[in-house]
TORPADREN-502018 format. One record per residue: residue in one letter; chain; residue number from 0; x, y, z of N, C-alpha, C in turn. Coordinates in steps of 0.02 Angstrom, whole numbers. Atoms other than C-alpha are relative to their C-alpha. Layout:
% TORPADREN-502018
+------+-------+-----+--------+--------+--------+--------+---------+--------+--------+--------+--------+
! rest ! kette !  nr !  neast ! nnorth !    nup ! caeast ! canorth !   caup !  ceast ! cnorth !    cup !
+------+-------+-----+--------+--------+--------+--------+---------+--------+--------+--------+--------+
!    a !     A ! NUM !      X !      Y !      Z !      X !       Y !      Z !      X !      Y !      Z !
...
+------+-------+-----+--------+--------+--------+--------+---------+--------+--------+--------+--------+
END
This chain:
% TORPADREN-502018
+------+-------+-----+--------+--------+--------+--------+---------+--------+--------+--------+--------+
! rest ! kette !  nr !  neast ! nnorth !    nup ! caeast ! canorth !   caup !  ceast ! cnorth !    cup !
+------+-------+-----+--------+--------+--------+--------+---------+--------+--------+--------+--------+
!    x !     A !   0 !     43 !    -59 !      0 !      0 !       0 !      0 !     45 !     62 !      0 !
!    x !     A !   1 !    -61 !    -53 !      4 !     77 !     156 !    -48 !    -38 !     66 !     57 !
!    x !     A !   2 !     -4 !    -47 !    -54 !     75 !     331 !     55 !    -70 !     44 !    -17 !
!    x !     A !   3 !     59 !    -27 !    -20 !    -79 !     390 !    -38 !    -68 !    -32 !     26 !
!    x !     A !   4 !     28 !     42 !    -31 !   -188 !     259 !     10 !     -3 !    -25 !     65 !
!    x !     A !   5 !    -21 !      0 !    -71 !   -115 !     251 !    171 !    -54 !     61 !     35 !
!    x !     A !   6 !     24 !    -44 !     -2 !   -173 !     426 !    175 !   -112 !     15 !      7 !
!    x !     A !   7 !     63 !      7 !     30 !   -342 !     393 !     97 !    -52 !    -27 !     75 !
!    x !     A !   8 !     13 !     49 !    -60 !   -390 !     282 !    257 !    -60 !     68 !     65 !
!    x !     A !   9 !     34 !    -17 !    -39 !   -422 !     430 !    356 !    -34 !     86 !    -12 !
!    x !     A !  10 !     41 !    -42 !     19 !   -532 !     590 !    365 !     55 !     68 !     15 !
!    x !     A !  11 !    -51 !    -75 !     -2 !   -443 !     781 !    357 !    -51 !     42 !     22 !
!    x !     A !  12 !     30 !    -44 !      4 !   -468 !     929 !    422 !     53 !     58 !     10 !
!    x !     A !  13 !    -59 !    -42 !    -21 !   -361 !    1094 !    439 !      3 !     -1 !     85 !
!    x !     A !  14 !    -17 !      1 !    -61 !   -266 !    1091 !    621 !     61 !      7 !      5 !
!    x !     A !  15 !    -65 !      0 !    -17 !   -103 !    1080 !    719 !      3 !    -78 !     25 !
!    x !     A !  16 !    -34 !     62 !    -40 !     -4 !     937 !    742 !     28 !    -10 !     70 !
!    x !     A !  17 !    -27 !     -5 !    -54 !     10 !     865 !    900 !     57 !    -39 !     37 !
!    x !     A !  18 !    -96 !     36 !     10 !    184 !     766 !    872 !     28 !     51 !    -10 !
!    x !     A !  19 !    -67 !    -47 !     24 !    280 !     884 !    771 !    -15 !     65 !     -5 !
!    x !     A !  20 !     11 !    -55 !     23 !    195 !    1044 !    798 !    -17 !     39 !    -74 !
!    x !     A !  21 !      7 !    -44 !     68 !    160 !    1085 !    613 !    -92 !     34 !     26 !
!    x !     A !  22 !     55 !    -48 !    -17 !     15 !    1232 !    617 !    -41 !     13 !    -89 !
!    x !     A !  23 !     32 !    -10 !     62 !   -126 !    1249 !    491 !     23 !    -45 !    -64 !
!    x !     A !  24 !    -14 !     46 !     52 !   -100 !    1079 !    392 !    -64 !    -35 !     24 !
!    x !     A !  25 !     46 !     64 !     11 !   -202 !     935 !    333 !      8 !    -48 !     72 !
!    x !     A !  26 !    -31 !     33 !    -54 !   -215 !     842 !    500 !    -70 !    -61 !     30 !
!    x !     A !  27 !     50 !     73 !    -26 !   -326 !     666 !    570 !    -16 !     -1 !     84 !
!    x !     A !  28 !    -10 !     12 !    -76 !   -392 !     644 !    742 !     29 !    -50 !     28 !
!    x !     A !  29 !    -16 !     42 !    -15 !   -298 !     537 !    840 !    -29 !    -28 !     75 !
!    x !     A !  30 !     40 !     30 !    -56 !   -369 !     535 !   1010 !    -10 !     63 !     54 !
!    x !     A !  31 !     14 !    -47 !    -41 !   -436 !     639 !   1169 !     30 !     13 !     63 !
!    x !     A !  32 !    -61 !      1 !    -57 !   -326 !     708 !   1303 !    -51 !     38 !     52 !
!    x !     A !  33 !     52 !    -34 !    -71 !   -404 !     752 !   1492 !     75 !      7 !     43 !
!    x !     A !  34 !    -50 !     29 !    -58 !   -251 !     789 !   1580 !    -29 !     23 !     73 !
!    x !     A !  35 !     15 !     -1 !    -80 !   -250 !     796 !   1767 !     -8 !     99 !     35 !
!    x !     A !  36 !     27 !   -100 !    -19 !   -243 !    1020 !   1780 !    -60 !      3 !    -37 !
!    x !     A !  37 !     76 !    -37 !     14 !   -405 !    1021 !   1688 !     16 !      4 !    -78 !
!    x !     A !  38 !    -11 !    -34 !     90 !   -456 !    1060 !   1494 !    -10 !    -85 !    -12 !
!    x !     A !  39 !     -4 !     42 !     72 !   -504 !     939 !   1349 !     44 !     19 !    -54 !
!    x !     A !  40 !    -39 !    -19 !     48 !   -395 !     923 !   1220 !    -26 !    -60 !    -64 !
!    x !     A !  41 !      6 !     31 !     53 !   -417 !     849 !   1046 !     85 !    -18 !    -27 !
!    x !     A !  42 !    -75 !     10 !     15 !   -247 !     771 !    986 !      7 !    -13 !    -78 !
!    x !     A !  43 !      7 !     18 !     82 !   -226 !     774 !    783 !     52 !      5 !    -26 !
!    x !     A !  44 !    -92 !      5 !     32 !    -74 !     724 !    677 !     -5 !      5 !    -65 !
!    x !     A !  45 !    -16 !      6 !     78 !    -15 !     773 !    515 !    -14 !    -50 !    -34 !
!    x !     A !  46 !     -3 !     53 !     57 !      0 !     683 !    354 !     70 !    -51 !     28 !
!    x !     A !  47 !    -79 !     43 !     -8 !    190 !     645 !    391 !      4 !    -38 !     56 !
!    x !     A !  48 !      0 !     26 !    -69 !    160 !     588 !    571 !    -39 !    -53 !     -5 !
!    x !     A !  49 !     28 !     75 !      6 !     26 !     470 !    510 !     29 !    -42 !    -16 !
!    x !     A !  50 !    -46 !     51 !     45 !    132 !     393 !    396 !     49 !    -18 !     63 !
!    x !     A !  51 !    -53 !     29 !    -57 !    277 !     374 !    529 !    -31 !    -36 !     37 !
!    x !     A !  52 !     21 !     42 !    -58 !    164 !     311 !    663 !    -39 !    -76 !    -51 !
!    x !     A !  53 !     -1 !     61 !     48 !     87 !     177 !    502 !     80 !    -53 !     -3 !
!    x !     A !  54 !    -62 !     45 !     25 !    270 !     129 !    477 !     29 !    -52 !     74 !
!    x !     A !  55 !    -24 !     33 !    -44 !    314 !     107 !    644 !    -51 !    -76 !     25 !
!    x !     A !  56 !     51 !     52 !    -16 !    144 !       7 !    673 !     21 !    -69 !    -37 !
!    x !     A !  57 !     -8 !     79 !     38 !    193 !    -113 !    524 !     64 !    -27 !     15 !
!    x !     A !  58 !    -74 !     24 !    -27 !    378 !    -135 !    588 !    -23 !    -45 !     70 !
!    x !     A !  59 !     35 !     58 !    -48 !    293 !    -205 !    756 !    -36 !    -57 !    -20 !
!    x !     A !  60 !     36 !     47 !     31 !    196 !    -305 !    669 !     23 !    -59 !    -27 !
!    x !     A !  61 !    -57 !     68 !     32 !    331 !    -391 !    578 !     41 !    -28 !     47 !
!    x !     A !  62 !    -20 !     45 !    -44 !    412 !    -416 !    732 !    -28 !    -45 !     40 !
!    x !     A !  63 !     30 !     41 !    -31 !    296 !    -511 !    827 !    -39 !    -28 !    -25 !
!    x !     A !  64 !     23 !     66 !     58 !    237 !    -610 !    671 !    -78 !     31 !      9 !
!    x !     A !  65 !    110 !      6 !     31 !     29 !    -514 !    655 !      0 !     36 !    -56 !
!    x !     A !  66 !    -19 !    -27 !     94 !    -33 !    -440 !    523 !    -18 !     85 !     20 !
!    x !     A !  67 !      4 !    -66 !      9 !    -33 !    -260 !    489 !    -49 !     15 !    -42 !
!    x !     A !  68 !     77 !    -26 !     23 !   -191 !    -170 !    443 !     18 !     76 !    -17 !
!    x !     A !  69 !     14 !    -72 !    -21 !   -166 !      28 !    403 !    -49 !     36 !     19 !
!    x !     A !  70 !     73 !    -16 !    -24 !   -297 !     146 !    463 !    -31 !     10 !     52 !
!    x !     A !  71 !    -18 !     -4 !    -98 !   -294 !     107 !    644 !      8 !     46 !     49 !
!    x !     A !  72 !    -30 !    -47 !    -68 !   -216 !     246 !    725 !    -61 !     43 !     48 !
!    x !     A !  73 !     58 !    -40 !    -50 !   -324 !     309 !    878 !    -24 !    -55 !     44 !
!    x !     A !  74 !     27 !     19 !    -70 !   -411 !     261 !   1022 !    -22 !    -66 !    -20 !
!    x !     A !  75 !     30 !     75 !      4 !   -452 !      67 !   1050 !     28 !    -32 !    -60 !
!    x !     A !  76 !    -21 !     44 !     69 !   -367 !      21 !    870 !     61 !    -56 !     17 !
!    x !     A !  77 !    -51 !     18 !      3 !   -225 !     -96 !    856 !     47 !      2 !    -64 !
+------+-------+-----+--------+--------+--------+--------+---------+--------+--------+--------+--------+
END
């Protein structure tokens, strides 16, 4: 599966990344933050950060012999 199909998987919207800081890009939800001082937070990652966190997902994958699915990333997925 290549990087736009990878891509394709999940939904966009303009935001900030909350890995690498990029501001006002194409960005996916990844999951919901409550920390312990208070506040909701929404956590959303770039294009490039999806892809990295995809790669790293399928590198685990190959190590402990399952199968790799893209698409996943976020709350409850594996």
């Amino acid at each position: 599966m290549d990087r736009r199909e990878i891509l394709a998987l999940y939904e966009w919207a303009p935001g900030n990344c909350f890995r690498c800081a990029r501001t006002d890009t194409p960005t996916t939800h990844l999951d919901e933050l409550d920390p312990p001082a208070g506040g909701h937070y929404e956590a959303r990652v770039c294009e490039e950060c999806v892809l990295e966190l995809e790669d790293e997902r399928r590198r685990y994958a190959e190590r402990v012999g399952s199968e790799y699915k893209p698409g996943r990333l976020g709350p409850g997925e594996a």
